[in-house]
C-alpha positions as CSV (number, residue, x, y, z in Angstrom):
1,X,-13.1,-18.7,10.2
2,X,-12.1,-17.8,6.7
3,X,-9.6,-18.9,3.9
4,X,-7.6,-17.7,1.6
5,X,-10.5,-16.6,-0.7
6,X,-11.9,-13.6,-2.4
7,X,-9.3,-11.3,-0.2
8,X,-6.5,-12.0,-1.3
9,X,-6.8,-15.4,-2.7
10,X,-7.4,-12.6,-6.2
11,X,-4.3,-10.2,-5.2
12,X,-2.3,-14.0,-4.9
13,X,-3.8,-15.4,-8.4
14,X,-3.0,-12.1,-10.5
15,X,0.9,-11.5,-9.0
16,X,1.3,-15.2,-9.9
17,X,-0.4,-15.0,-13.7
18,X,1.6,-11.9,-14.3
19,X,5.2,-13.3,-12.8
20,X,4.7,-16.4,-15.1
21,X,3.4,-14.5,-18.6
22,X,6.6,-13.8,-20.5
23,X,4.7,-11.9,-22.9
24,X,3.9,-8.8,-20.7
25,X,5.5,-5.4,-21.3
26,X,7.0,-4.0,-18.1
27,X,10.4,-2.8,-16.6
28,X,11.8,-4.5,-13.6
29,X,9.3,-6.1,-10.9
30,X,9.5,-7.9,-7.9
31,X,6.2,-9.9,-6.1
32,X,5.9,-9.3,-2.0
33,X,3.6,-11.6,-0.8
34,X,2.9,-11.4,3.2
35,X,1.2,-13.9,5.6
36,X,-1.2,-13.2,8.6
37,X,-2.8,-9.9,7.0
38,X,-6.2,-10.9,8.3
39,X,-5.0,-11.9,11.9
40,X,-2.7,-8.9,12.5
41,X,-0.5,-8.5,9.5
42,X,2.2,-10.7,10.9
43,X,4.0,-10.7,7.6
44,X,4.0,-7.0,6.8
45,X,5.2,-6.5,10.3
46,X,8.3,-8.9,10.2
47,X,9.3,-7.4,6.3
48,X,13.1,-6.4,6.8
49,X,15.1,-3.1,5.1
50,X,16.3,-3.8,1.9
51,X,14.1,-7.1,1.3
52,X,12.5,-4.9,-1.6
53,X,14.4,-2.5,-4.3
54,X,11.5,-1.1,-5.5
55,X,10.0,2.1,-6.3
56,X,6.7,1.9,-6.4
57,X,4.0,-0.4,-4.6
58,X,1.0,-2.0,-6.3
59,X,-1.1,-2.9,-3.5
60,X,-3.7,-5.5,-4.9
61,X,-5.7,-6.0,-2.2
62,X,-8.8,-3.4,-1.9
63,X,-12.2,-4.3,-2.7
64,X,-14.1,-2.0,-5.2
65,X,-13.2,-2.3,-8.8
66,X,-13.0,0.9,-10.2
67,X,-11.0,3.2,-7.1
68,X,-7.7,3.8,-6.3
69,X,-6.8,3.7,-2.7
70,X,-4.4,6.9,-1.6
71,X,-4.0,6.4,2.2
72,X,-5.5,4.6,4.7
73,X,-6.5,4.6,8.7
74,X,-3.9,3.7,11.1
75,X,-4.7,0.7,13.9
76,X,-3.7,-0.4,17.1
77,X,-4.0,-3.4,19.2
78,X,-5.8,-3.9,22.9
79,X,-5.2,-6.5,24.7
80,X,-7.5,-7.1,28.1
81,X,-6.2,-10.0,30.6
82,X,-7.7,-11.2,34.3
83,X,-6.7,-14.5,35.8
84,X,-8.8,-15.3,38.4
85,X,-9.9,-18.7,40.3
86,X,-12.4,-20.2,39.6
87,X,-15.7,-21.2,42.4
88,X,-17.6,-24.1,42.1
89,X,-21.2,-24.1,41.0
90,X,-24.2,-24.7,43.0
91,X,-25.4,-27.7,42.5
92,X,-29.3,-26.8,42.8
93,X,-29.0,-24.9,39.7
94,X,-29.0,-26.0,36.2
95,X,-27.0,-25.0,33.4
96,X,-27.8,-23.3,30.0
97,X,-26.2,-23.1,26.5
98,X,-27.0,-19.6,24.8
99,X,-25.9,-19.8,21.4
100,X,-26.3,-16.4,19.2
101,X,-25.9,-16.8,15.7
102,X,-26.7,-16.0,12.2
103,X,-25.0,-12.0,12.0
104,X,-23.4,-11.1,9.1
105,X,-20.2,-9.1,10.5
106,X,-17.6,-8.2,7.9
107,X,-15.0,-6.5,8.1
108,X,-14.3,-3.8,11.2
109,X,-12.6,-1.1,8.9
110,X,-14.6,-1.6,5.9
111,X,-17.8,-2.0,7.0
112,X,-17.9,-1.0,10.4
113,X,-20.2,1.9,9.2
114,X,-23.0,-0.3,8.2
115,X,-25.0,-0.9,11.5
116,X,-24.3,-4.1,11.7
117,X,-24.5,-6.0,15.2
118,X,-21.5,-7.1,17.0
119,X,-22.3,-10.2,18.9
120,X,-20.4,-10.0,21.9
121,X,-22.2,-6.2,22.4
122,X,-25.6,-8.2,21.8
123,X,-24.6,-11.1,24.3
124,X,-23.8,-7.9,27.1
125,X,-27.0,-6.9,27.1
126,X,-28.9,-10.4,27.7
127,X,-26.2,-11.1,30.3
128,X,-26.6,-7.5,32.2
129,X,-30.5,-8.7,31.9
130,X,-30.1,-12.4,33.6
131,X,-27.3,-11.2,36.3
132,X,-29.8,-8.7,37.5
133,X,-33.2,-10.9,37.6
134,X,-32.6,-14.2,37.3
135,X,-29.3,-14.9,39.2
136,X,-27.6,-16.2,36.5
137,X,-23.7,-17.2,36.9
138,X,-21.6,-17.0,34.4
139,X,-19.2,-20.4,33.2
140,X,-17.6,-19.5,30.3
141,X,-18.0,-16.8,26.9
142,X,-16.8,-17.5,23.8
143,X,-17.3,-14.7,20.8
144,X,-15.3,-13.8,18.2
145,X,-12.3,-15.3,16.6
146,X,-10.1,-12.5,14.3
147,X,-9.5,-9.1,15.8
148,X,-10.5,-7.1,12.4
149,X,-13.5,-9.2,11.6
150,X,-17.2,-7.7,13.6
151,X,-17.9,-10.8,15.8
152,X,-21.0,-12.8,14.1
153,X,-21.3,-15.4,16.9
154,X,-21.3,-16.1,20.8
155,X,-21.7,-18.5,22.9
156,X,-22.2,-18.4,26.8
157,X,-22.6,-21.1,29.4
158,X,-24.8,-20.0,32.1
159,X,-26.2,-21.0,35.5
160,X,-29.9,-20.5,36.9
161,X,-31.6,-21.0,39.8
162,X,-34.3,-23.9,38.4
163,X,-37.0,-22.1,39.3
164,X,-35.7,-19.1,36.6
165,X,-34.9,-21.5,34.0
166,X,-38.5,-20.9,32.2
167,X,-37.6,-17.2,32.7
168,X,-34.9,-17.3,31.0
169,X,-36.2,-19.3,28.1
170,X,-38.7,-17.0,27.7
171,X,-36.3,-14.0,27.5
172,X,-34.2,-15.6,24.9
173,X,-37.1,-15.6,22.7
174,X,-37.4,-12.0,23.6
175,X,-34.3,-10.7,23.0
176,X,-34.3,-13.0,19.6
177,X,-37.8,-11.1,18.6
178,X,-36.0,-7.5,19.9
179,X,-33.0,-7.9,18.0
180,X,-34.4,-9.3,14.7
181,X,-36.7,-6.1,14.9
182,X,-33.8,-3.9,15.4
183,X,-31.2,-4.8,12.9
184,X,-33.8,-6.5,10.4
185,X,-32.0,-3.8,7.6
186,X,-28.6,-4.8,8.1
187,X,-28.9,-8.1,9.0
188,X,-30.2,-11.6,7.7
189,X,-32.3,-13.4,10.3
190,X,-30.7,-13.2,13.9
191,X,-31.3,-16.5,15.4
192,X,-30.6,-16.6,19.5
193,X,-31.1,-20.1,21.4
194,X,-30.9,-21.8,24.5
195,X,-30.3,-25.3,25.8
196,X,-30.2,-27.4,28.8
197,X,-26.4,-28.8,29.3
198,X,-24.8,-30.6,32.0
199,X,-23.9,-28.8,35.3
200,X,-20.1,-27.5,35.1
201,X,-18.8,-28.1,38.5
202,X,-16.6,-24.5,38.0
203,X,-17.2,-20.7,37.0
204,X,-16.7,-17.4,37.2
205,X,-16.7,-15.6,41.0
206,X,-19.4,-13.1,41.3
207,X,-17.5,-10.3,41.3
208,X,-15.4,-10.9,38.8
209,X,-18.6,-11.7,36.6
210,X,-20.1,-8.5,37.1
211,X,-17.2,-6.6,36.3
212,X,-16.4,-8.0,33.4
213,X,-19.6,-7.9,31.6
214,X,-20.3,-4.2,32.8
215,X,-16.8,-3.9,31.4
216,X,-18.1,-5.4,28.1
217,X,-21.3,-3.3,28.4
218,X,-19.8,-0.2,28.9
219,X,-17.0,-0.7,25.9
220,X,-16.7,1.7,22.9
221,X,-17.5,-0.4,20.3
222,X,-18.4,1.1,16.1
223,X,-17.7,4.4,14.9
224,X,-16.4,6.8,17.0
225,X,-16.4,10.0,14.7
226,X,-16.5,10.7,11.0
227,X,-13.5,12.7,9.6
228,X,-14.9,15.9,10.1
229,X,-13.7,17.6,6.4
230,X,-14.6,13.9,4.6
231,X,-17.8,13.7,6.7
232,X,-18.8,10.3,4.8
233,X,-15.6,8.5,5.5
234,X,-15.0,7.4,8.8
235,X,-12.1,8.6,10.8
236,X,-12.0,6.5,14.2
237,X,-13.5,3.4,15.4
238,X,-13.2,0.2,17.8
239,X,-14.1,-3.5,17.4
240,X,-14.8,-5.4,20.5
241,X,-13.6,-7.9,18.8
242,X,-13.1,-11.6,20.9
243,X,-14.2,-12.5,24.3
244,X,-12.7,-15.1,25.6
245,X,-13.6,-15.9,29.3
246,X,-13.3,-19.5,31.3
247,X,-10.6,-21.8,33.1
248,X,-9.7,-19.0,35.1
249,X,-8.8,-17.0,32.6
250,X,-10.5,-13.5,31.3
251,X,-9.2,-12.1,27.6
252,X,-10.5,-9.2,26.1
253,X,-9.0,-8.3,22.1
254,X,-9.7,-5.2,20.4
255,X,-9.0,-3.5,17.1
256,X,-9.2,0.6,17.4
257,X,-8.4,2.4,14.2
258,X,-8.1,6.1,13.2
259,X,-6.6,7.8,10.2
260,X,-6.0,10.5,12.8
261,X,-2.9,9.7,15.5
262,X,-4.1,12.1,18.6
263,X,-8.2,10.1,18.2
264,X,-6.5,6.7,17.7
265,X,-4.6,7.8,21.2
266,X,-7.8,9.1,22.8
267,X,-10.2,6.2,21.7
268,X,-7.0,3.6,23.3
269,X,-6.8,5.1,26.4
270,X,-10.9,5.2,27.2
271,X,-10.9,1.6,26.0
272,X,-7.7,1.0,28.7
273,X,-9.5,2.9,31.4
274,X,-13.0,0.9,30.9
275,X,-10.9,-2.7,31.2
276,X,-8.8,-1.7,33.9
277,X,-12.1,-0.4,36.2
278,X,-12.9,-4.3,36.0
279,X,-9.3,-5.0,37.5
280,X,-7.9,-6.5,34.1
281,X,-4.2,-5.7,33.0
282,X,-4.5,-3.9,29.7
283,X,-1.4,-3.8,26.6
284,X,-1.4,-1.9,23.6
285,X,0.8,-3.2,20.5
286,X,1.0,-3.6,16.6
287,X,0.4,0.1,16.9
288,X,0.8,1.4,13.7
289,X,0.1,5.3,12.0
290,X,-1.9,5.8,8.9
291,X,-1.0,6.0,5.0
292,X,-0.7,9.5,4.7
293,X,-2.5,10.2,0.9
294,X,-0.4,11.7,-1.9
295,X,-2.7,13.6,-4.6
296,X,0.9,14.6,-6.7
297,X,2.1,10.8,-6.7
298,X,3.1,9.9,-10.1
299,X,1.8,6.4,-10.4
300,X,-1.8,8.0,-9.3
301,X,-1.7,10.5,-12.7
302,X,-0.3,7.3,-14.7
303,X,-2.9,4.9,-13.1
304,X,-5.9,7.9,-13.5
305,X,-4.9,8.2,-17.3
306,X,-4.5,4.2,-17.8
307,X,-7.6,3.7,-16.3
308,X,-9.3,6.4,-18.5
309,X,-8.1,5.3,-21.9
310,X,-9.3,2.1,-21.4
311,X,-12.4,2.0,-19.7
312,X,-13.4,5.5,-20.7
313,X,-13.9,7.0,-17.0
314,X,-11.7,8.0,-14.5
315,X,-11.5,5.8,-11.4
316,X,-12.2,7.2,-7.9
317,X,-9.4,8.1,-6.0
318,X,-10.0,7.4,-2.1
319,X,-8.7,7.1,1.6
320,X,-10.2,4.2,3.4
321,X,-11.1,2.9,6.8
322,X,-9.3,-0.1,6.9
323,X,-5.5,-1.0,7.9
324,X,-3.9,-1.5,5.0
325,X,0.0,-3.1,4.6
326,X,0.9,0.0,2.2
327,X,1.4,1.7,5.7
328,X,3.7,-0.6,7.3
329,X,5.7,-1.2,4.2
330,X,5.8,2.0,3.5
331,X,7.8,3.0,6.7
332,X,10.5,0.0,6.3
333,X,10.7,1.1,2.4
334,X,10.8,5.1,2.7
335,X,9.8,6.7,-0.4
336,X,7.4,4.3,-2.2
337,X,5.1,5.8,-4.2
338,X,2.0,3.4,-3.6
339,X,-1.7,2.7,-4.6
340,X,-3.8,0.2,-3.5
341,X,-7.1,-1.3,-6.0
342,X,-8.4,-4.7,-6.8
343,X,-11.3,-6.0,-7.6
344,X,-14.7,-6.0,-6.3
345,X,-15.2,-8.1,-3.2
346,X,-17.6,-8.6,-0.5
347,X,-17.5,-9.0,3.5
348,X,-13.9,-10.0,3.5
349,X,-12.3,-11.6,6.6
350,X,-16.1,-13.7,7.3
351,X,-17.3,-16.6,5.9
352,X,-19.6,-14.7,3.5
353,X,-16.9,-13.3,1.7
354,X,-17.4,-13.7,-2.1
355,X,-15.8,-11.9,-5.1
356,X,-17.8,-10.0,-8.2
357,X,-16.1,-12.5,-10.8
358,X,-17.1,-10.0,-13.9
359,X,-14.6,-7.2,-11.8
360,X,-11.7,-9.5,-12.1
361,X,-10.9,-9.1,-16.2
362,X,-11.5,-5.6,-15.7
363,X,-9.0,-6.1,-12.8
364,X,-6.5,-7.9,-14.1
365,X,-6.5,-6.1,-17.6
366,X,-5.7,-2.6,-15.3
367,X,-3.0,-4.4,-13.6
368,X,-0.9,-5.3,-17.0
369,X,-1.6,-1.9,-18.6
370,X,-0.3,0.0,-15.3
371,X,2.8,-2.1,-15.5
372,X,3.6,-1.1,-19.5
373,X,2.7,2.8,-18.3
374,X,4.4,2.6,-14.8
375,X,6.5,5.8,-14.8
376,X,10.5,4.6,-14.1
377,X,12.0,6.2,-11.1
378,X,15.5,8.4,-10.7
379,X,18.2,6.2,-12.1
380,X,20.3,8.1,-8.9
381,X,18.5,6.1,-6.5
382,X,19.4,2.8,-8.3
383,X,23.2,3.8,-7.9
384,X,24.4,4.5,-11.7
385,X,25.7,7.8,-12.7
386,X,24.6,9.6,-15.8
387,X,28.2,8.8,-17.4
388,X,28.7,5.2,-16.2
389,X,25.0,4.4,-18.3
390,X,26.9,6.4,-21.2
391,X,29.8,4.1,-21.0
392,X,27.7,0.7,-20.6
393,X,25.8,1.5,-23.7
394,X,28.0,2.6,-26.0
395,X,30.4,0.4,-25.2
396,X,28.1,-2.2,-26.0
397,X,27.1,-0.8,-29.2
398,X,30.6,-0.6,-30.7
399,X,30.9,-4.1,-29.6
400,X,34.4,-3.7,-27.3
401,X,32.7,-4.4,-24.3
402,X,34.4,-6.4,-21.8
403,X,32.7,-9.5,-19.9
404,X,32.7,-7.8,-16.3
405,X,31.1,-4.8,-18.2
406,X,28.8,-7.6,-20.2
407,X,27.6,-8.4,-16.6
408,X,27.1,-4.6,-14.8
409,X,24.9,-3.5,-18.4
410,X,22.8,-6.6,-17.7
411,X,22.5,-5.7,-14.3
412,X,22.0,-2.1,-15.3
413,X,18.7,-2.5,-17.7
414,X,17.1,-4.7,-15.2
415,X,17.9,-2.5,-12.3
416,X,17.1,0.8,-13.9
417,X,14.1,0.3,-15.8
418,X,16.1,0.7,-18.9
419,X,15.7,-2.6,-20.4
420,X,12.8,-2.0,-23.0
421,X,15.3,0.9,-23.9
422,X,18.4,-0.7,-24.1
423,X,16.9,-3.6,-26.6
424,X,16.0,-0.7,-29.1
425,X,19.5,1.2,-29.3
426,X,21.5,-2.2,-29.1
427,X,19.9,-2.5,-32.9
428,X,22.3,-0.3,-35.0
429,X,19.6,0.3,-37.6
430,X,17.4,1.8,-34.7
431,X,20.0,4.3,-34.1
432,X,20.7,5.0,-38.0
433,X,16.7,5.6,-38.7
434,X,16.7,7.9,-35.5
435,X,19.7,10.1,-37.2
436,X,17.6,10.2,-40.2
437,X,14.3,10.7,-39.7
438,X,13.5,14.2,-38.5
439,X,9.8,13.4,-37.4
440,X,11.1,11.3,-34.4
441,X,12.2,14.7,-33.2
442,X,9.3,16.6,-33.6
443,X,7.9,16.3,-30.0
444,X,11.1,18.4,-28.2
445,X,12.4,22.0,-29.5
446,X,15.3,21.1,-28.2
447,X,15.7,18.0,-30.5
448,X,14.7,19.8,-33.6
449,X,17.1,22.1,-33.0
450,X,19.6,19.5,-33.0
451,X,18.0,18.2,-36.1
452,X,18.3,21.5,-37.8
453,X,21.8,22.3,-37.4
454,X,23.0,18.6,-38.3
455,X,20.9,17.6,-41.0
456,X,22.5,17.4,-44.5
457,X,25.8,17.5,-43.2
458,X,26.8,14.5,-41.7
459,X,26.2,11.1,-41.3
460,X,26.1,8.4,-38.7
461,X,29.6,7.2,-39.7
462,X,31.2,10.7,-39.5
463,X,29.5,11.4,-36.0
464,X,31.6,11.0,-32.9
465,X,29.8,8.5,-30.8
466,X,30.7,10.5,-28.0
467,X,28.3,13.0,-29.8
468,X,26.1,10.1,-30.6
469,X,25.7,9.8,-26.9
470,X,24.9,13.2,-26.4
471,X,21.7,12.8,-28.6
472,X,20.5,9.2,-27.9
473,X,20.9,9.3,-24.3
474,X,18.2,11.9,-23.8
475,X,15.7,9.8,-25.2
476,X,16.4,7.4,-22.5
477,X,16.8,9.4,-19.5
478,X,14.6,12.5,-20.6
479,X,16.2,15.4,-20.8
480,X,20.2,14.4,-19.6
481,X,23.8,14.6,-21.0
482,X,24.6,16.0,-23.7
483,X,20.9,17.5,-24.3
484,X,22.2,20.8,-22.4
485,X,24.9,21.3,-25.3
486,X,22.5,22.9,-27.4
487,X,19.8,24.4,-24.8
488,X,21.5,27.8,-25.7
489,X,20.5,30.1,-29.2
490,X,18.8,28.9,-31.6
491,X,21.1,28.5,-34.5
492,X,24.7,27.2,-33.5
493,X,26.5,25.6,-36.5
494,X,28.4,22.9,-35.6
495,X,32.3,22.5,-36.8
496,X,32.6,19.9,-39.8
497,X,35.6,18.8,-37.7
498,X,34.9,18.2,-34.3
499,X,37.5,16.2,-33.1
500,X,40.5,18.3,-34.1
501,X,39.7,22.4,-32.9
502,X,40.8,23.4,-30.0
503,X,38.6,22.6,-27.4
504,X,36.9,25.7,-25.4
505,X,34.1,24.3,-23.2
506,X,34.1,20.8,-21.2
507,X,31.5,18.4,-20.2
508,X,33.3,16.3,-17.2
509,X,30.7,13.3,-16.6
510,X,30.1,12.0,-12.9
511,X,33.0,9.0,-13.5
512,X,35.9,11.8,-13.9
513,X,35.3,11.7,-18.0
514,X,35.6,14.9,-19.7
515,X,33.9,15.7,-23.7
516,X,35.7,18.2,-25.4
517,X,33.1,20.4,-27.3
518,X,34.0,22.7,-30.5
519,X,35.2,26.3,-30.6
520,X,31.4,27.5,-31.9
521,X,30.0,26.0,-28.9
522,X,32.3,26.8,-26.5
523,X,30.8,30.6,-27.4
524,X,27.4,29.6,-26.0
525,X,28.7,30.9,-22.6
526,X,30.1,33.8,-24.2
527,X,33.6,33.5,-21.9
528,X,37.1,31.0,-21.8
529,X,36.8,28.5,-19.6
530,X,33.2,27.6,-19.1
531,X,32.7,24.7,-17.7
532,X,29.1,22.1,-17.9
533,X,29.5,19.9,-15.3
534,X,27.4,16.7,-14.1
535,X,27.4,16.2,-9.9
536,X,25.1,14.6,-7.9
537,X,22.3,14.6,-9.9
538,X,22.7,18.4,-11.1
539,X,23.8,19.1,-14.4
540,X,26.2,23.2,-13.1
541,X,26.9,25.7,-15.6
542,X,29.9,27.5,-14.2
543,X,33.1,30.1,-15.7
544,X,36.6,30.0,-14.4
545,X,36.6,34.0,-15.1
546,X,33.2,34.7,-13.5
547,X,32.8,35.2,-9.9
548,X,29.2,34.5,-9.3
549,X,28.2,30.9,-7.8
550,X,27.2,27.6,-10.7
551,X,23.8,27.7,-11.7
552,X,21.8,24.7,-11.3
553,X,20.5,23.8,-14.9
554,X,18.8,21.0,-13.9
555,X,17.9,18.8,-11.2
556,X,17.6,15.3,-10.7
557,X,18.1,13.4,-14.4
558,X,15.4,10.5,-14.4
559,X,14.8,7.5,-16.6
């Protein structure tokens, strides 16, 4: 069997270094660490709606340094089962132990590609070979132990006729020979042996024995097709994966997988008819469909650039062959934007699985710089309304902020993504330098235009900080309250007395709030009445004295 190792033993080690360094720059995270992923992903399975609140899923747990992992192949359990009695041996025969070892398997989605052997298949064809001359019974088979991991070992228990025990011996040797010949590029020496062992006074009835390891024979078993427009990735594929037969009881597990729902049907269904031809009861479960990939996700361009400024290529960006948890998670937590990378591993889920330890710094450095440069998600779907941040802030600024309001701001940076913000407007001298030097506003027309027609004339103390709002809250949210005041002509001077002219134009604010705006603004619209309003998620432009529908001026404001 295998540990906790290489995969994900270094998925485990870097969400724990990163949870415990203080020192890291990154908004609001959260650590998901499930159990059973190498038996059946138990733990991704039982993961219950609203466990998680966040946006966006780091997956560390593939196995090539240097690619990003987009989508991945959906899987789907089968489960063979045949209780039968068992019939006592003869005693004029003797028994044999035939123990296969020495294969390398790996992983079924990963490296089911590769050519390796699957033992149980291997086993099949000596036992097809010793039914059929040599009499042989079968006691028990034993052969494979996870149901994503290519079987590497079997062992059967046998009974001859004595006179066919030399036979036998001598085809073991064979087959060894055969085998080693056949698979000496993909795998390390194949070593096949039998020994004498002490008659078993029960096995297998005859016909039940034949059935079954035709059954086993005939299975699908490697790739079943390639994905015909990615023709080196593989798009559907089985893993006979354990074969447990004795004590009366027959059981038959098997991992199909296909990035394509309709195959993965098709392949379960011939795998189904095969077992049930040989009289076993066949289920399906832990059915699950693929990652679908998304080439427009916004943590893919972050993690492409990331990855580019600092190691001076740009990663590969993939689908793989393997059953990832991004695809179970991602249907109890709709809308994740996920990517799946890590370091680089080998033959995961098998006792040769080892980890490339010079890919783990390269690794782990990735992982801290995606977390500074993760892009922050719609402050809608954290529940706080444009105006409601306005409030929190400002009111802590002016220092009148209440202790239930103390409580909802903290709650607000670390829910939002706005903390790293927040800490650089709650110092007054931030805000002050911002007001007064025009080169923080060079990178936006919009805010240059602000610059231009306030510059010279007022200062910080003079300013409104309802209007201070207006221009420091688009530097959190990009592009957001306020901001739209001056989207208009290019040269709109501002009244020198903005809280005392009568008010033409109205910002009303999601909480009910309304900003009265001066008379020389209030002609932007060109008519009485025009109203800016802010309304699930749209920022509306809209006259009392116009009979044409609001226009949307902007969609969804974002942090």
């Amino acid at each position: 069997g295998t540990t906790l190792g290489a995969d994900d033993g270094m998925g485990v080690a870097a969400i724990m270094a990163i949870m415990e360094d203080k020192t890291l720059k990154h908004g609001p995270l959260e650590a998901l660490i499930t159990a059973d992923e190498e038996t059946g992903m138990f733990g991704a399975f039982g993961l219950k709606p609203g466990t998680v609140d966040g946006d966006i899923l780091l997956n560390l747990d593939s196995e090539e340094e240097g690619e990003l992992y987009i989508g991945c192949a959906g899987g789907e359990d089968l489960t063979a089962v045949l209780e039968y009695k068992e019939v006592e041996t003869d005693p004029a025969d003797i028994a044999l132990k035939v123990t296969l070892k020495g294969l390398r398997g790996g992983h079924s989605g990963l490296e089911i590609n590769e050519g390796r052997a699957n033992a149980n298949k291997l086993m099949a064809r000596f036992m097809n070979q010793v039914i059929t001359y040599d009499e042989a019974c079968l006691v028990s088979w034993q052969g494979g132990n996870m149901r994503n991991a290519i079987p590497r070992e079997c062992e059967v228990v046998i009974t001859v006729p004595a006179d066919e025990e030399a036979d036998v011996l001598d085809y073991v040797k064979e087959c060894e020979a055969l085998w080693n010949e056949e698979y000496h590029v993909h795998e390390t020496p194949i070593s096949f042996k039998a020994e004498r062992v002490e008659l078993p006074k029960m096995m297998v009835p005859d016909e039940i024995k034949d059935n079954l390891v035709d059954a086993i024979y005939a299975c699908q078993n490697g790739v079943m097709r390639m994905i015909p427009t990615i023709p080196d990735t593989v798009e559907t594929s089985s893993n006979l994966a354990i074969v447990s037969i004795g004590g009366g009881k027959a059981e038959i597990k098997i991992l199909a997988r296909s990035s394509r729902d309709s195959m993965k049907d098709y392949l379960n269904t011939a795998l189904e008819s095969c077992f049930s031809m040989a009289g076993m009861e066949v289920t399906r479960s832990g059915g699950y469909s693929g990652w679908e990939p998304n080439v427009d996700s916004p943590i893919l361009k972050a993690m492409k650039e990331s990855y580019q400024a600092q190691f001076g290529k740009e990663p590969a960006v993939k689908v793989i062959h393997a059953g990832l948890e991004c695809g179970i998670i991602g249907a109890v937590v709709p809308g994740l934007d996920m990517i799946s990378f890590g370091p680089t591993l080998r033959s995961p889920h098998s006792p040769d699985e080892r980890c490339f330890i010079p890919s783990v710094g390269k690794f782990y450095d990735f992982v801290v710089a995606t977390l500074e440069n993760t892009p922050v998600k719609s402050m809608k779907r954290r529940g706080y309304d444009i105006g409601r941040v306005v409030d929190l802030i400002f009111e802590y600024w002016l220092g009148r902020m209440k202790d239930s309001e103390l409580e909802e701001y903290r709650h607000m940076k670390e829910t939002t993504g706005l903390d790293k913000y927040a800490r650089e407007f709650e110092d007054r001298e931030w805000i002050k330098n911002a007001l007064e030097e025009p080169d923080i506003f060079e990178t936006d027309k919009a805010y240059r235009r602000f610059w231009s027609m306030t510059a010279g004339k007022r200062s910080i103390g003079r300013l409104r900080w309802r209007w201070v709002a207006s221009l420091l809250i688009p530097l959190l949210v990009g592009g957001g309250v306020g901001l739209f005041v001056w989207w208009q002509p290019a040269s709109i001077p501002l009244s020198e007395e903005i809280g005392i002219v009568k008010p033409k134009a109205v910002v009303t604010l999601a909480n009910g709030e309304k900003i009265n705006l001066g008379e020389e603004v209030a002609t932007i619209a060109e008519k009485d009445g025009t109203r800016i309003q802010y309304h699930d998620g749209q920022l509306v432009y809209s006259s009392q004295s116009q009979t044409a529908k609001p226009q949307v001026l902007y969609n969804e404001l974002t942090v």
